[in-house]
N, CA, C and O of each residue as an XYZ file, in Angstrom:
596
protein
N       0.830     -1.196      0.000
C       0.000      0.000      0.000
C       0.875      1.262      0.000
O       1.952      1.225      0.596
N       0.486      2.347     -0.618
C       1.508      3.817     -1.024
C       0.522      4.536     -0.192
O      -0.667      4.221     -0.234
N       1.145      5.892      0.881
C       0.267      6.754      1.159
C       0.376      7.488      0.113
O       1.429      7.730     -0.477
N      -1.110      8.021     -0.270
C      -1.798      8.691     -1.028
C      -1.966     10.180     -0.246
O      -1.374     11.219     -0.538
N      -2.868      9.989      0.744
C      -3.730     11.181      1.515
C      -2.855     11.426      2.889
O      -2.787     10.598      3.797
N      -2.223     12.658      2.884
C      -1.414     12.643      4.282
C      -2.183     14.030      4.901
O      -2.122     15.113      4.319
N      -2.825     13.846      6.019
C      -3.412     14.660      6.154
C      -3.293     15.111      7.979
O      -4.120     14.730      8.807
N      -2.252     15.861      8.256
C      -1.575     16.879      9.443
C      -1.834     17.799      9.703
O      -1.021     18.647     10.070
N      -3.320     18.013      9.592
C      -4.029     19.672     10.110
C      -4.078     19.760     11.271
O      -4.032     18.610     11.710
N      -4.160     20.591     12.209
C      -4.025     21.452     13.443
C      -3.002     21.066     14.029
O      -3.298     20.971     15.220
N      -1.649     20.705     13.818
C      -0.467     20.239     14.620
C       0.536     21.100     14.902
O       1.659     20.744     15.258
N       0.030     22.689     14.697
C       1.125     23.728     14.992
C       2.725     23.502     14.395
O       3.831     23.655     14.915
N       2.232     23.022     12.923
C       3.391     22.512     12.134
C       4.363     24.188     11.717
O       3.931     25.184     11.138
N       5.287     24.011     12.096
C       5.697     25.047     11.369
C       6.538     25.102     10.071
O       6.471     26.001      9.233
N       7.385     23.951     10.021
C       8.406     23.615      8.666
C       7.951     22.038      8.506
O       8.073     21.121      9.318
N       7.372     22.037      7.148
C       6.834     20.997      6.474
C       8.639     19.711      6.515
O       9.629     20.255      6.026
N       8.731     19.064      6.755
C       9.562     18.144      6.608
C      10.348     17.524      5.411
O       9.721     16.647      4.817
N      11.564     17.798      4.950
C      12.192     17.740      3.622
C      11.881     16.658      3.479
O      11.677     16.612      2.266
N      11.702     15.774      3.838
C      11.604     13.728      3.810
C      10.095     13.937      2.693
O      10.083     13.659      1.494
N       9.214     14.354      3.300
C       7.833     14.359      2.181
C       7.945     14.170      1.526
O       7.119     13.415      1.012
N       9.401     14.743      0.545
C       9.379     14.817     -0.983
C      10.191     13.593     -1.349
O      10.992     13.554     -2.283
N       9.861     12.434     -0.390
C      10.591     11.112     -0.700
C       9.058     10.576     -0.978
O       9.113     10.250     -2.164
N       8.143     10.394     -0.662
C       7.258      9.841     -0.805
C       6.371     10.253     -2.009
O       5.408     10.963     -1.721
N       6.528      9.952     -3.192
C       6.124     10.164     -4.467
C       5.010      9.908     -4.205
O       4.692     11.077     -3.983
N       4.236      9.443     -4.058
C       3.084      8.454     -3.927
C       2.288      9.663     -3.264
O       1.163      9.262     -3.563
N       2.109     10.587     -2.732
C       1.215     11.873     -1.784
C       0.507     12.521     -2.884
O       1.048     13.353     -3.614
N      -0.572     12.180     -2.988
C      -1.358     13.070     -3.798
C      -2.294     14.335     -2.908
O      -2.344     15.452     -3.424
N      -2.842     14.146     -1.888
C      -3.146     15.398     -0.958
C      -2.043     14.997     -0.141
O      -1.331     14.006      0.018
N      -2.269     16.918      0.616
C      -1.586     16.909      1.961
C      -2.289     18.081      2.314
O      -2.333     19.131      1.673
N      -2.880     17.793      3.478
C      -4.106     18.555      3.992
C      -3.127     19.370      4.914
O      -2.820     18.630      5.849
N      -2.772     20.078      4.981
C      -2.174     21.202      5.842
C      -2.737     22.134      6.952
O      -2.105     22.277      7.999
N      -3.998     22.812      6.720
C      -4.951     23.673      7.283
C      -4.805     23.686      8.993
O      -4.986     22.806      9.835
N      -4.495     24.752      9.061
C      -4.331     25.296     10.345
C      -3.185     25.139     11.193
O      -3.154     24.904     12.401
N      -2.250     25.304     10.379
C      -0.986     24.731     10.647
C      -0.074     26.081     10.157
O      -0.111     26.354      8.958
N       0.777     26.962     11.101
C       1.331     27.923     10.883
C       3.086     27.673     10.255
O       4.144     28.033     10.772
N       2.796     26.808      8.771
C       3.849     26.501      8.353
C       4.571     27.926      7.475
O       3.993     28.710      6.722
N       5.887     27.904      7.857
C       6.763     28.820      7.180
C       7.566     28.401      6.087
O       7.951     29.150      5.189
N       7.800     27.240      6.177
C       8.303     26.643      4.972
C       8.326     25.048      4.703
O       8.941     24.242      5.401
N       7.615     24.764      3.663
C       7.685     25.987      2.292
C       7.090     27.430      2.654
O       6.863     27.598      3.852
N       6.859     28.294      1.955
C       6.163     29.472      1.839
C       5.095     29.133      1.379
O       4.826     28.233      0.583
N       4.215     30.154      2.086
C       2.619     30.223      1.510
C       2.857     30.591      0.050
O       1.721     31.021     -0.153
N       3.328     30.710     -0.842
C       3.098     30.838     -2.154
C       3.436     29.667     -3.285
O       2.945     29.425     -4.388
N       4.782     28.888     -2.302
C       4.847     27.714     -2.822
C       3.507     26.755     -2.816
O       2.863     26.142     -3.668
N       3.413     27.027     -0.917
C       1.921     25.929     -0.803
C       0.886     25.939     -1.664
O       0.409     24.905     -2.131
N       0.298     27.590     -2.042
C      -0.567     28.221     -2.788
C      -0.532     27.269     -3.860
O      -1.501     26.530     -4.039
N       0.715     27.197     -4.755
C       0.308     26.207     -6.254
C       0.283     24.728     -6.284
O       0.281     24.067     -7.322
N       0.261     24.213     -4.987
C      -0.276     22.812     -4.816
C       0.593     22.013     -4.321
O       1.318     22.448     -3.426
N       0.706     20.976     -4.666
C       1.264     19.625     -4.173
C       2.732     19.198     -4.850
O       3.817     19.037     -4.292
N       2.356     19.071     -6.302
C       3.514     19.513     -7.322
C       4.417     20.351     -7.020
O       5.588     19.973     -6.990
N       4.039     21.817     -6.698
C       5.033     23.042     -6.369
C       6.069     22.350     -5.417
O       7.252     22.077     -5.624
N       4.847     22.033     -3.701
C       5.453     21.457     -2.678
C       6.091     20.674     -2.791
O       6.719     20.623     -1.734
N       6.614     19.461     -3.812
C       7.373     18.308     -3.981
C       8.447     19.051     -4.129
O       9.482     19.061     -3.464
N       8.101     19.743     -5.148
C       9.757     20.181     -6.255
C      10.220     21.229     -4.906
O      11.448     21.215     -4.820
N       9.782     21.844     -4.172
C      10.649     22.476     -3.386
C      11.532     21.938     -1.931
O      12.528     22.319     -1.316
N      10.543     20.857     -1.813
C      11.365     20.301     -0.546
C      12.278     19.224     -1.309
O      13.053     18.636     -0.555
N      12.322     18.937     -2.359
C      13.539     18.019     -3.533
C      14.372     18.917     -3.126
O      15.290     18.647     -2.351
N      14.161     20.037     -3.579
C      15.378     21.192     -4.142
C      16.358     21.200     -2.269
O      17.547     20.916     -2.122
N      15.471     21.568     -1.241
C      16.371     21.343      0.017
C      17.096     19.988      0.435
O      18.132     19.898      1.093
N      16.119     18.675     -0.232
C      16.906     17.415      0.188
C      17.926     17.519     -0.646
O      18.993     17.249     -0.094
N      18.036     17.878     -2.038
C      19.233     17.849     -2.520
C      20.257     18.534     -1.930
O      21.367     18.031     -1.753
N      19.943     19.726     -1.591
C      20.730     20.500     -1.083
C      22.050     19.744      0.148
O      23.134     20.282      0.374
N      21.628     18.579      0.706
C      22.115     18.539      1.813
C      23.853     17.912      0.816
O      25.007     18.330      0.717
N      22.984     16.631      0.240
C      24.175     16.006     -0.974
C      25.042     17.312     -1.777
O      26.270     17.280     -1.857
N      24.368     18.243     -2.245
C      24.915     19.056     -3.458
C      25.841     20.266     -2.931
O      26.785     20.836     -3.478
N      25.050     20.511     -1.290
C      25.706     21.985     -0.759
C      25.077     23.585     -1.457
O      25.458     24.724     -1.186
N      24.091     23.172     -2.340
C      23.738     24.052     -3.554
C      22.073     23.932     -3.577
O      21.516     22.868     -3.848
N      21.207     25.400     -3.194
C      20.432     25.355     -3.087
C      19.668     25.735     -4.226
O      19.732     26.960     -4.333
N      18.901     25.174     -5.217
C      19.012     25.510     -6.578
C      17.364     25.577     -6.259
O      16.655     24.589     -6.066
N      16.796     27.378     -6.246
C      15.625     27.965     -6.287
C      15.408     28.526     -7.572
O      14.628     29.478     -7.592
N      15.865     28.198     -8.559
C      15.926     28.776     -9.758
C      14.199     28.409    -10.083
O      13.497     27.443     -9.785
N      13.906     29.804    -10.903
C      12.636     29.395    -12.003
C      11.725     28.928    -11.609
O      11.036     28.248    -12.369
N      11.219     29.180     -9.738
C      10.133     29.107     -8.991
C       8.718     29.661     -9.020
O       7.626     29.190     -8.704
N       9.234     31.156     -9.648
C       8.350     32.350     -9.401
C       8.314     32.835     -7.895
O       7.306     33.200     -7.290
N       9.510     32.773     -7.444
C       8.716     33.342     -5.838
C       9.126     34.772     -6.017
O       9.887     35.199     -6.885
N       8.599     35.361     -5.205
C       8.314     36.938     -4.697
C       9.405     37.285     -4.174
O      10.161     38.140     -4.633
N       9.695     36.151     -2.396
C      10.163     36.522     -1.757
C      10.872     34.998     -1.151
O      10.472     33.918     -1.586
N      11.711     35.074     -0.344
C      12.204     34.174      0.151
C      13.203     34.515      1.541
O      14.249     35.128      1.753
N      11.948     33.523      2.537
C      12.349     33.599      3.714
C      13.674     33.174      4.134
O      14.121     32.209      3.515
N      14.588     33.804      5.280
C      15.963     34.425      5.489
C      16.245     32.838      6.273
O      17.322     32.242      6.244
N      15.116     32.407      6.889
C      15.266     31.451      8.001
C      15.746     30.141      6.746
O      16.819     29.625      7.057
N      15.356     29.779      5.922
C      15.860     28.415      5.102
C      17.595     28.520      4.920
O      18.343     27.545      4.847
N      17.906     29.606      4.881
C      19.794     30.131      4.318
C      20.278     28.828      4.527
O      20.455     27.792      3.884
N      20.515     29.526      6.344
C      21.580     28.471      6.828
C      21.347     27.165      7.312
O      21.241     26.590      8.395
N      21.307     26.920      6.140
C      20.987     25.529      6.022
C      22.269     25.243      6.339
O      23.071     25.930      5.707
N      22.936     24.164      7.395
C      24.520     23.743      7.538
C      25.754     23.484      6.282
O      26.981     23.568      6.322
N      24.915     23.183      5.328
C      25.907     22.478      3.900
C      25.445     23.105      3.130
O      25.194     22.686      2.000
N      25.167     24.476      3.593
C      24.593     25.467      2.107
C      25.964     26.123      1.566
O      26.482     26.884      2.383
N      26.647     25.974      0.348
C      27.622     26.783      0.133
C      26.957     27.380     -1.138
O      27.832     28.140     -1.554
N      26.021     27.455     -1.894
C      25.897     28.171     -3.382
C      24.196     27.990     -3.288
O      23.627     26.903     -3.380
N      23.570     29.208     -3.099
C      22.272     29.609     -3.421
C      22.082     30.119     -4.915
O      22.526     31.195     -5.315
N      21.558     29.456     -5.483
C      20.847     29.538     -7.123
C      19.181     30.476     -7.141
O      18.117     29.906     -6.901
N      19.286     31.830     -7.442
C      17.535     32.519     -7.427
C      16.778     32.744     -8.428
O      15.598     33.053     -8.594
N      18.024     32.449     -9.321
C      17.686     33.548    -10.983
C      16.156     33.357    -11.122
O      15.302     33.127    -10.266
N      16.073     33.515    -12.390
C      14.433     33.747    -12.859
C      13.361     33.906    -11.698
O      12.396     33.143    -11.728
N      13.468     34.912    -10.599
C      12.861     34.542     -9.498
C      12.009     36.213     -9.779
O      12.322     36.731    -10.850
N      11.354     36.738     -9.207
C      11.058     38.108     -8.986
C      11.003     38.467     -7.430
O      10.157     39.168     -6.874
N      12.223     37.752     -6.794
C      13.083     38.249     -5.311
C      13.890     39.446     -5.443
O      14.824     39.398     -6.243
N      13.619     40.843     -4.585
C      14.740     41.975     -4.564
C      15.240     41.875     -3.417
O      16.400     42.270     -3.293
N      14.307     41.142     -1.839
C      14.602     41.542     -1.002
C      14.205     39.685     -0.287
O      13.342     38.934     -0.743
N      15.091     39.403      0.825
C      14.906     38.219      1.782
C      14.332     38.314      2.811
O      15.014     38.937      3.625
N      12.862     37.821      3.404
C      12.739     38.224      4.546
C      13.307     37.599      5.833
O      13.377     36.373      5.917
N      13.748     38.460      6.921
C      14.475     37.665      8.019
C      13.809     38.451      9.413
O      13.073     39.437      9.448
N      14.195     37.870     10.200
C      13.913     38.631     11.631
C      14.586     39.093     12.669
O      15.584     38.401     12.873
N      14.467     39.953     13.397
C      15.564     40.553     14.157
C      15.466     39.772     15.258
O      14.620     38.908     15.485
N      16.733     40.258     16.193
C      16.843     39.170     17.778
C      15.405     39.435     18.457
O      15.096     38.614     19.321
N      14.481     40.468     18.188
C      12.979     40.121     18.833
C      12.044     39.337     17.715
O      10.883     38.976     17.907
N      12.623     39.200     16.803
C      11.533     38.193     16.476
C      10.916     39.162     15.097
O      10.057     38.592     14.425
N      11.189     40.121     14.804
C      10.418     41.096     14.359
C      10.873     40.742     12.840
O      12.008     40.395     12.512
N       9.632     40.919     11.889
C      10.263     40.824     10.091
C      11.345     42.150     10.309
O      11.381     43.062     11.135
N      12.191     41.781      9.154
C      12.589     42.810      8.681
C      13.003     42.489      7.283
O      12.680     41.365      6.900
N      13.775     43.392      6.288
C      13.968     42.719      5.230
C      15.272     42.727      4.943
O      15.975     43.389      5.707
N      15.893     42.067      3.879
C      17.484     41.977      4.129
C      17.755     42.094      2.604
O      17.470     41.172      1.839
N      18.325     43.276      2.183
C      18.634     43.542      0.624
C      19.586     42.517      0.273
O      20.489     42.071      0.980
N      19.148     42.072     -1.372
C      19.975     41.245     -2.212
C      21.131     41.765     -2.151
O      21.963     41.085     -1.549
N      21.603     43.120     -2.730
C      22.753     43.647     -2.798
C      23.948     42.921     -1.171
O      25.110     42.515     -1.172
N      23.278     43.015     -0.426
C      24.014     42.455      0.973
C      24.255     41.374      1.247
O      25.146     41.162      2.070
N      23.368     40.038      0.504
C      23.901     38.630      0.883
C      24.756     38.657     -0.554
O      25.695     37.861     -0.560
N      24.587     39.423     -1.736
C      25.708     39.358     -3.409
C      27.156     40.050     -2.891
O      28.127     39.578     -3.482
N      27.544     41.324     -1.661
C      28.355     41.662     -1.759
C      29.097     40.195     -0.780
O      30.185     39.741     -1.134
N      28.249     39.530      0.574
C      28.493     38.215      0.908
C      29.434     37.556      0.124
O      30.661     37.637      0.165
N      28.633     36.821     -0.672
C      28.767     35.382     -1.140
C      29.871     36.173     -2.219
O      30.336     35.261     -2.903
N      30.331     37.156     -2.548
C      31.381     37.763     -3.449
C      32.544     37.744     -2.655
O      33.498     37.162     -3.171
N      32.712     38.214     -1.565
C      33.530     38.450     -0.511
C      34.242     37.096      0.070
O      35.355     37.149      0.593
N      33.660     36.134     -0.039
C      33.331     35.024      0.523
C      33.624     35.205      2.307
O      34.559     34.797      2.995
N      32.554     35.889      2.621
C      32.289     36.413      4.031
C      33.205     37.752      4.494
O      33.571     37.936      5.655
N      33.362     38.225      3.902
C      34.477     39.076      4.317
C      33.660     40.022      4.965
O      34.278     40.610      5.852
N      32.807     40.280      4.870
C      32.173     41.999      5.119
C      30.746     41.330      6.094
O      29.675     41.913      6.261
N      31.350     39.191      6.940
C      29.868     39.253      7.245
C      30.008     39.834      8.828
O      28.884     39.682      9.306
N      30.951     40.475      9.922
C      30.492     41.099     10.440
C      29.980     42.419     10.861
O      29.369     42.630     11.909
N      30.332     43.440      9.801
C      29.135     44.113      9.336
C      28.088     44.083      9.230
O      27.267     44.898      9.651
N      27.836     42.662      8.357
C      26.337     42.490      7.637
C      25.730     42.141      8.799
O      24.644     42.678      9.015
N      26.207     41.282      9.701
C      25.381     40.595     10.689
C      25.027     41.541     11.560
O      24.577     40.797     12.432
N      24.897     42.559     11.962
C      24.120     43.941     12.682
C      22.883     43.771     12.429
O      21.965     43.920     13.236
N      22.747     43.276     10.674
C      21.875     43.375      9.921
C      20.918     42.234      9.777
O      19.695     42.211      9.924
N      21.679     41.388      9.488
C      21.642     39.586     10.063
C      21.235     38.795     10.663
O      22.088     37.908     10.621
N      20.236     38.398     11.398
C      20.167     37.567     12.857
C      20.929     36.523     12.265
O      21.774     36.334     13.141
N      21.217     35.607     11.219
C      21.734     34.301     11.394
C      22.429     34.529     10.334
O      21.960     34.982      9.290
N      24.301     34.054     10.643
C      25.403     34.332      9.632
C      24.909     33.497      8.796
O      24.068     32.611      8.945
N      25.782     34.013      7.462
C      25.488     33.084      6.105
C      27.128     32.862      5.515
O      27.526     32.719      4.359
N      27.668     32.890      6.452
C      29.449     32.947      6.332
C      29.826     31.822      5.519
O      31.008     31.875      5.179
N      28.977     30.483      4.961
C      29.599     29.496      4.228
C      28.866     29.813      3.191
O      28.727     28.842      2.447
N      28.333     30.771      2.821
C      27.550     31.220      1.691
C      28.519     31.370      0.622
O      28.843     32.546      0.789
N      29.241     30.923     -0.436
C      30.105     31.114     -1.438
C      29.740     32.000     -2.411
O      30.202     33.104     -2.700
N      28.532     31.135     -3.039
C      28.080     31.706     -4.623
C      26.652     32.337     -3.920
O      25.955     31.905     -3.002
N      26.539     33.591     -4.797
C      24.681     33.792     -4.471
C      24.379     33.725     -6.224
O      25.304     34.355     -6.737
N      23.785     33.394     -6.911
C      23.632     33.852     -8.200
C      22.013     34.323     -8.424
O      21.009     33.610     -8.423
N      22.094     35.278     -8.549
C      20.851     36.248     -8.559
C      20.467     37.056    -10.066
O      20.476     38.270    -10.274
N      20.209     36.193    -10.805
C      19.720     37.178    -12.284
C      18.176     36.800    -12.625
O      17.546     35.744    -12.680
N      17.835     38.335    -12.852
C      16.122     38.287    -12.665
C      15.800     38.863    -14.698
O      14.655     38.988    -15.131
């Protein structure tokens, strides 16, 4: 038997689990009422499909070191996925991202200009304690950012 229907509503889920996207076989995933941050509500928004291909893109990540968000359509992209431990090369292009959202030591959004994780990952950390004023969580193994919109 394949689960088909995975259905985890009201569990104060907040990060959907990269493993999901091992289980091919999920045709729903009932989510509802569940204050998940990632994926992003815009990934979730285009379905099930979207949701596969994005938690692929982080399991790969762990093997590759290379977070390849290319050609998503996202808007925006939350600050909290970065530091991922074996992230060395974030991929955004074809994205319509200017800005990352992150949060300060209270907790508070704020936003974190592209120009600042590109002068990063150029530097290869050189300028990150500066940035980190700016920063709540270093991105110091950040190598490559490649950002063309």
């Amino acid at each position: 038997p394949e689960l088909r229907n995975l259905e985890i509503r009201n569990n104060r889920l907040i990060d959907l689990p990269i493993d999901v996207c091992q289980t091919k076989s999920i045709k729903v995933l009932a989510l509802e009422n569940n204050p998940v941050r990632m994926p992003s509500q815009e990934v979730i928004a285009r379905g099930m499909r979207s949701i596969i291909d994005f938690l692929s893109r982080l399991f790969r990540c762990q093997e590759t070191h290379t977070l390849d968000l290319r050609a998503l359509g996202l808007e925006s992209i939350d600050y909290e996925i970065l530091p991922i431990p074996s992230l060395r090369r974030l991929l955004i292009a074809n994205n319509k991202v200017t800005v990352i959202s992150a949060s300060d030591a209270e907790g508070e959004p704020k936003k974190v200009k592209m120009d600042k994780l590109l002068r990063r990952a150029s530097t290869g950390g050189a300028h990150q304690q500066e940035d980190d004023d700016e920063l709540e969580q270093p991105t110091s193994k950040l190598m490559l950012l490649e950002y063309l919109n």
